[in-house]
LUMDOKE-126785 format. One line per field, with one value per residue: chain; z, y, x of N, C-alpha, C, O in turn. Coordinates in steps of 0.05 Angstrom, whole numbers. Atoms other than C-alpha are relative to their C-alpha. Layout:
BEGIN
unit = (A  ...) .
n.pz = (Z  ...) .
n.py = (Y  ...) .
n.px = (X  ...) .
ca.pz = (Z  ...) .
ca.py = (Y  ...) .
ca.px = (X  ...) .
c.pz = (Z  ...) .
c.py = (Y  ...) .
c.px = (X  ...) .
o.pz = (Z  ...) .
o.py = (Y  ...) .
o.px = (X  ...) .
% end
This chain:
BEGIN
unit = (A  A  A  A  A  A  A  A  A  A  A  A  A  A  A  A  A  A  A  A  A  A  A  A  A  A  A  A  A  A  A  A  A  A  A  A  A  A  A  A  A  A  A  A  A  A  A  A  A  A  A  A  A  A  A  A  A  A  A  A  A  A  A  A  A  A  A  A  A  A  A  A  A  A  A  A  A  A  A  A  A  A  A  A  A  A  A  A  A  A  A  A  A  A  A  A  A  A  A  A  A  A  A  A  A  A  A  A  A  A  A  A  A  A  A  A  A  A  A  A  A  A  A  A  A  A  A  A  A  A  A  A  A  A  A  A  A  A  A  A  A  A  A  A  A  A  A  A  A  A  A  A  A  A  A  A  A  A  A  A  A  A  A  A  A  A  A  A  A  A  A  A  A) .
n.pz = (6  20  7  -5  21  -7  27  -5  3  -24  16  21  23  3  35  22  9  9  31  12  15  21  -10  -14  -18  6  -32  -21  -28  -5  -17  -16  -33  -27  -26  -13  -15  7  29  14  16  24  13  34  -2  36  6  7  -22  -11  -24  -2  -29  6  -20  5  -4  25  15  18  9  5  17  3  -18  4  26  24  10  -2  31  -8  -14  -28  -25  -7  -14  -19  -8  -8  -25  -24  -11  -11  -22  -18  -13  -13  -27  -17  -19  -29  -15  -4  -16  -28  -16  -5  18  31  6  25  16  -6  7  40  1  -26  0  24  6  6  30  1  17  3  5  -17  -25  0  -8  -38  -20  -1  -16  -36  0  0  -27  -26  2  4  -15  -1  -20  -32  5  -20  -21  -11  4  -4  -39  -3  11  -24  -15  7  13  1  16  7  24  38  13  10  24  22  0  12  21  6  -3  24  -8  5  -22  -19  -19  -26  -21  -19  -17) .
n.py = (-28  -4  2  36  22  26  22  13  13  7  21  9  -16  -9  4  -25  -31  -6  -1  7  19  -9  -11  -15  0  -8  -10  -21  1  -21  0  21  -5  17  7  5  -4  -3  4  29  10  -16  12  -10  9  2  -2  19  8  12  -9  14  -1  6  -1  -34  -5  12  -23  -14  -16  -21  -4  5  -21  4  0  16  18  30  22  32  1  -23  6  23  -2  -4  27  21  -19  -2  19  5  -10  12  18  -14  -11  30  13  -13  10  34  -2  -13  24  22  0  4  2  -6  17  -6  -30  -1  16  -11  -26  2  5  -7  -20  -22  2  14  -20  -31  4  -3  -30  -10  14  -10  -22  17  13  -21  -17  10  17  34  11  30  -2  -11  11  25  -2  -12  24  12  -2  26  32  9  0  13  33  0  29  -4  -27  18  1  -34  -7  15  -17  -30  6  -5  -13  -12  -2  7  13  -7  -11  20  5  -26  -4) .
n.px = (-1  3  -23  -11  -11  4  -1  4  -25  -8  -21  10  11  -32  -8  24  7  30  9  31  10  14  23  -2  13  20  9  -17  -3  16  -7  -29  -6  -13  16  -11  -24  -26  11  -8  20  10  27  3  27  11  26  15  8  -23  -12  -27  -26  -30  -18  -2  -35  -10  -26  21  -9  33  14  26  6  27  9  -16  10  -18  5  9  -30  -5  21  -2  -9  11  9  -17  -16  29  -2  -25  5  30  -8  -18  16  15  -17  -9  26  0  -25  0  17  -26  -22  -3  -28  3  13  30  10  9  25  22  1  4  31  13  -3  -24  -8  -20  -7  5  -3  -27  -4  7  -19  -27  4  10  -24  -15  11  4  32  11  -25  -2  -13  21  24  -8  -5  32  15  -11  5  37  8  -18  10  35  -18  -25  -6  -32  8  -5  28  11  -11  17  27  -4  -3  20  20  -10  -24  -19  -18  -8  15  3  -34  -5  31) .
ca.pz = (1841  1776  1758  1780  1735  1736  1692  1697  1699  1749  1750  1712  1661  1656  1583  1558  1524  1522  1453  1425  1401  1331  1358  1383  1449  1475  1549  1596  1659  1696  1761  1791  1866  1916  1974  2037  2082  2060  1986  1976  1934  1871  1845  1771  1761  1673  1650  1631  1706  1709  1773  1781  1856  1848  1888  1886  1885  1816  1784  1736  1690  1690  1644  1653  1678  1697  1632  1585  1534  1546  1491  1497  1515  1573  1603  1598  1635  1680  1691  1712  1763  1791  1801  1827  1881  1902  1908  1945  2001  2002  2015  2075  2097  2100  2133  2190  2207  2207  2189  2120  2071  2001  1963  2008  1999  1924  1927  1973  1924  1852  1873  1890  1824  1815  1755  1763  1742  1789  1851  1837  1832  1902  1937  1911  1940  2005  2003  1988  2050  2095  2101  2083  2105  2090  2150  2200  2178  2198  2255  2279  2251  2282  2365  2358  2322  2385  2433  2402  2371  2391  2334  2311  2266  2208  2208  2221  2166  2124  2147  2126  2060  2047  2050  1996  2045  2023  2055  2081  2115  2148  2170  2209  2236) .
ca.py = (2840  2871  2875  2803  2756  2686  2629  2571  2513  2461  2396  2359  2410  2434  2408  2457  2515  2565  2556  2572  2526  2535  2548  2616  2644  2641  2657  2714  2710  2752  2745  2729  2734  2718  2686  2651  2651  2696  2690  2614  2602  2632  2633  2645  2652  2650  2691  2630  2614  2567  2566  2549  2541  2537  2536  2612  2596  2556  2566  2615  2669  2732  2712  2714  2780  2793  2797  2760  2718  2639  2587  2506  2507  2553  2523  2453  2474  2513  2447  2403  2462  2465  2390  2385  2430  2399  2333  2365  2396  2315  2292  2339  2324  2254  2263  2304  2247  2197  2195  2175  2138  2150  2088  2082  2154  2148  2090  2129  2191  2150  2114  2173  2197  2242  2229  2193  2255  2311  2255  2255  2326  2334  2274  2312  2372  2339  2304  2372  2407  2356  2336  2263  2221  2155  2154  2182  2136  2081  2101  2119  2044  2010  2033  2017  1953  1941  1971  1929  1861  1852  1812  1812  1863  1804  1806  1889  1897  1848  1884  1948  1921  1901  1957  1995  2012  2017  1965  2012  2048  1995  1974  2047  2040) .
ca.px = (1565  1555  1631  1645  1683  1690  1726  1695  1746  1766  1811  1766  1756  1835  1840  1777  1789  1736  1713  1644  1594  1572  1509  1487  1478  1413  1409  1439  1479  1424  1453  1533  1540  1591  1558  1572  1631  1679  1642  1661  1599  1576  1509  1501  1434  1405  1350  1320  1310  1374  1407  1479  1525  1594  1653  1672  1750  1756  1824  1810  1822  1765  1714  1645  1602  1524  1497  1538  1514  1523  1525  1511  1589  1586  1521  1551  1608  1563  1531  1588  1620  1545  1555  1621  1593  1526  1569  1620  1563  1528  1597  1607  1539  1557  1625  1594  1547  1609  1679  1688  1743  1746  1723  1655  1644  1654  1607  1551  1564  1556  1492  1461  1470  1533  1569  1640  1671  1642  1647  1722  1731  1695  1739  1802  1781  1751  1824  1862  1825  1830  1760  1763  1819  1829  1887  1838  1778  1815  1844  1772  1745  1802  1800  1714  1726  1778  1725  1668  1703  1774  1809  1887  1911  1926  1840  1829  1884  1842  1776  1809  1829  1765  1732  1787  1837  1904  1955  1994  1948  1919  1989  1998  1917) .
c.pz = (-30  -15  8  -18  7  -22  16  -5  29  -2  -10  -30  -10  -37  -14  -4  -1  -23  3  -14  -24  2  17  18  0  27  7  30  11  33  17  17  17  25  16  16  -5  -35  -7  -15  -21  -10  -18  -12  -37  -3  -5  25  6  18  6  22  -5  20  -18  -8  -22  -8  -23  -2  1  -29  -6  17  4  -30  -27  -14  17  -25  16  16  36  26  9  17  35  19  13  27  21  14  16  33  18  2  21  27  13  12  19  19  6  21  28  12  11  -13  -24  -5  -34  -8  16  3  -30  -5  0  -34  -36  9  7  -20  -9  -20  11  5  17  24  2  9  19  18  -3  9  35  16  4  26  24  11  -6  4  -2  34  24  11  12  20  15  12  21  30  2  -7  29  32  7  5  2  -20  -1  -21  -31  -3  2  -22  -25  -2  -19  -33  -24  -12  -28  18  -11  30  17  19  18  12  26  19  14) .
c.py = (3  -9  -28  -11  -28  -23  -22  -32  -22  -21  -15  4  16  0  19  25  3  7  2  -15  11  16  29  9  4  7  31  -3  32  10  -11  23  -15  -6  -19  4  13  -6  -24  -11  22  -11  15  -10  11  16  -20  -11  -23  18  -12  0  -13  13  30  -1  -23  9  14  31  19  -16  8  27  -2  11  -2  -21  -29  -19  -24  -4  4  -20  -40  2  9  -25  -22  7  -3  -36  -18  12  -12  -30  2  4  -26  -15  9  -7  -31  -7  17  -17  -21  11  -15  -23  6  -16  3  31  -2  -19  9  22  -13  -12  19  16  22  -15  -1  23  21  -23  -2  22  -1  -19  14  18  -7  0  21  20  -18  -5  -24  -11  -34  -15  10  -22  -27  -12  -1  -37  -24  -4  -6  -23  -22  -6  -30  -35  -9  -20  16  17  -10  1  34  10  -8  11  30  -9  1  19  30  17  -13  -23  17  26  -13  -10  22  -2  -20) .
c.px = (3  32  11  7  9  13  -17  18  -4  21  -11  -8  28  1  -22  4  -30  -7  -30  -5  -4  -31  -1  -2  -23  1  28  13  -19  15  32  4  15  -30  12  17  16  -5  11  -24  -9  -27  -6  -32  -3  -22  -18  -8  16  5  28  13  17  21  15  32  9  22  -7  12  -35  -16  -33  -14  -30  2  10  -12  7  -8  -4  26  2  -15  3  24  -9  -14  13  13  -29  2  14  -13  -25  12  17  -20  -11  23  13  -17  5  26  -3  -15  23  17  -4  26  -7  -20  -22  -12  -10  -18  -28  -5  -19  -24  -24  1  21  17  38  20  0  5  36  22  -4  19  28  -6  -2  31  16  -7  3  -25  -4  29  6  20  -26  -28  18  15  -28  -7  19  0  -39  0  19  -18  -16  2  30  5  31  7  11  -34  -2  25  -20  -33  5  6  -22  -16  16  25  19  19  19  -19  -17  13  -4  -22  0) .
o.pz = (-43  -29  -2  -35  31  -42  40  -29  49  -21  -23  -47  -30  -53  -37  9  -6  -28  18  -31  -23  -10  35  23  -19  25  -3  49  3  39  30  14  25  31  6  21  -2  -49  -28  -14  -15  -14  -16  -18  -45  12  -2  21  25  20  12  18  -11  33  -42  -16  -18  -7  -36  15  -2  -50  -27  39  -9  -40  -47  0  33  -40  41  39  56  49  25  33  57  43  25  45  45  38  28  53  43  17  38  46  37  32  27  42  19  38  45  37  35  -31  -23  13  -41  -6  12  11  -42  -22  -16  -43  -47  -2  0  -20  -21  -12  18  26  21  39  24  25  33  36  17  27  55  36  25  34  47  33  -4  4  17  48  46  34  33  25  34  35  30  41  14  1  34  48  26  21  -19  -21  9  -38  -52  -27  -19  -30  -44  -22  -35  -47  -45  -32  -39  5  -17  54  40  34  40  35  47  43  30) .
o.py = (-15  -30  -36  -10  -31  -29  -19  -37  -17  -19  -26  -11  30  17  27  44  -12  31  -12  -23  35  35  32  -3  17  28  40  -6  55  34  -32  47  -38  4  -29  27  0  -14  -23  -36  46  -35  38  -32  29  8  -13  -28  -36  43  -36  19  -37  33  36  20  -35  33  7  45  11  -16  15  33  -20  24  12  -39  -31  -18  -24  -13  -8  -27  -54  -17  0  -27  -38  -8  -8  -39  -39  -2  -13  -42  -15  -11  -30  -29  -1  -14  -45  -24  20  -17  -29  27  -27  -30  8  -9  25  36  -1  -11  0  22  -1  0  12  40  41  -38  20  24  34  -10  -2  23  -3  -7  13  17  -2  14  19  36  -9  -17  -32  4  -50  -33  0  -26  -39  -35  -17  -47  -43  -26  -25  -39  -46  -25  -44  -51  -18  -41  37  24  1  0  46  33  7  11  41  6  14  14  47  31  -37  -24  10  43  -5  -17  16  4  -24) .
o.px = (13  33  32  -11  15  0  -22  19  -18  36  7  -17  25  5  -19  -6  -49  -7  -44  11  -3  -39  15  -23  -33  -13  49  -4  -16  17  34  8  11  -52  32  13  37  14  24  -25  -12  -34  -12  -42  11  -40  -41  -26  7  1  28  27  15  18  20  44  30  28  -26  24  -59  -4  -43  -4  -40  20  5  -22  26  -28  -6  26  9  -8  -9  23  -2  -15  -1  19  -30  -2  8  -13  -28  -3  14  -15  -13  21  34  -12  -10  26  14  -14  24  14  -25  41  -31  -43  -32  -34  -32  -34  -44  -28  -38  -43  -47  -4  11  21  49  32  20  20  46  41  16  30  43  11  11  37  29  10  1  -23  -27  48  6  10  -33  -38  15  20  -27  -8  6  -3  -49  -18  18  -15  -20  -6  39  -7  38  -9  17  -39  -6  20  -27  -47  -9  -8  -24  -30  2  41  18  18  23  -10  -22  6  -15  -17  -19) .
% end
């Protein structure tokens, strides 16, 4: 909506003030829209025909409206929030096919290309919602590997270990 505001911010980006570049603006927010569920997605669309989706519920002070300049600053932030979020949706998509655990997630998420940074952000989020579970994942792995392969739980500790399970969480599984 026209009157919509927006910081752009997240926990990876906590330490950035919003400072301008030296450089001037050159583009326009032409377009910011709630969308989705209950408006959990924002799409900040550029005159220049950038397109940005972002998680609508950033912490965040008002800043940004349709038709506000943006500087190199802005659109590199815009760039990192847009990426946080399109890792965030591959690692739901991946967690509704199978359970999950962190580390082979974060594995899955950096080779296809997601920057260290934004796949971090999205596992703490994942993690803060309850959507990824390290505890659950190997509860899951542990009654199939029972069904499948029975072994002792000094080797499915050691399987779970493996794989970047913590020790005590493969203790409890």
């Amino acid at each position: 909506s026209p009157g919509m505001r927006v910081w752009l911010s997240g926990k990876s980006m906590d330490s950035l003030e919003p400072e301008r570049s030296s450089s001037s603006p050159s583009v326009r927010i032409s377009e910011l829209k709630a969308e989705g569920t209950g408006g959990s997605v924002l799409r900040v669309r550029l005159d220049n025909g950038s397109l940005f989706l972002l998680d609508a519920d950033l912490p965040a002070l008002p800043r940004y409206h349709s038709g506000d300049l943006v500087n190199d600053e802005d659109l590199r932030l815009l760039s990192a929030a847009s990426e946080i979020y399109s890792c965030r949706q591959k690692a739901l998509d991946l967690i509704g096919r199978s359970e999950q655990y962190r580390h082979g997630l974060y594995a899955k998420l950096v080779s296809r290309g997601f920057s260290r940074e934004a796949v971090t952000a999205a596992l703490d989020r994942l993690e803060a919602a309850g959507s990824l579970s390290d505890r659950r994942y190997a509860e899951v792995w542990v009654r199939s590997r029972l069904r499948t392969r029975p072994e002792g739980p000094v080797r499915l500790k050691a399987a779970l270990a493996a794989k970047g399970i913590s020790s005590s969480v493969a203790a409890w599984a």
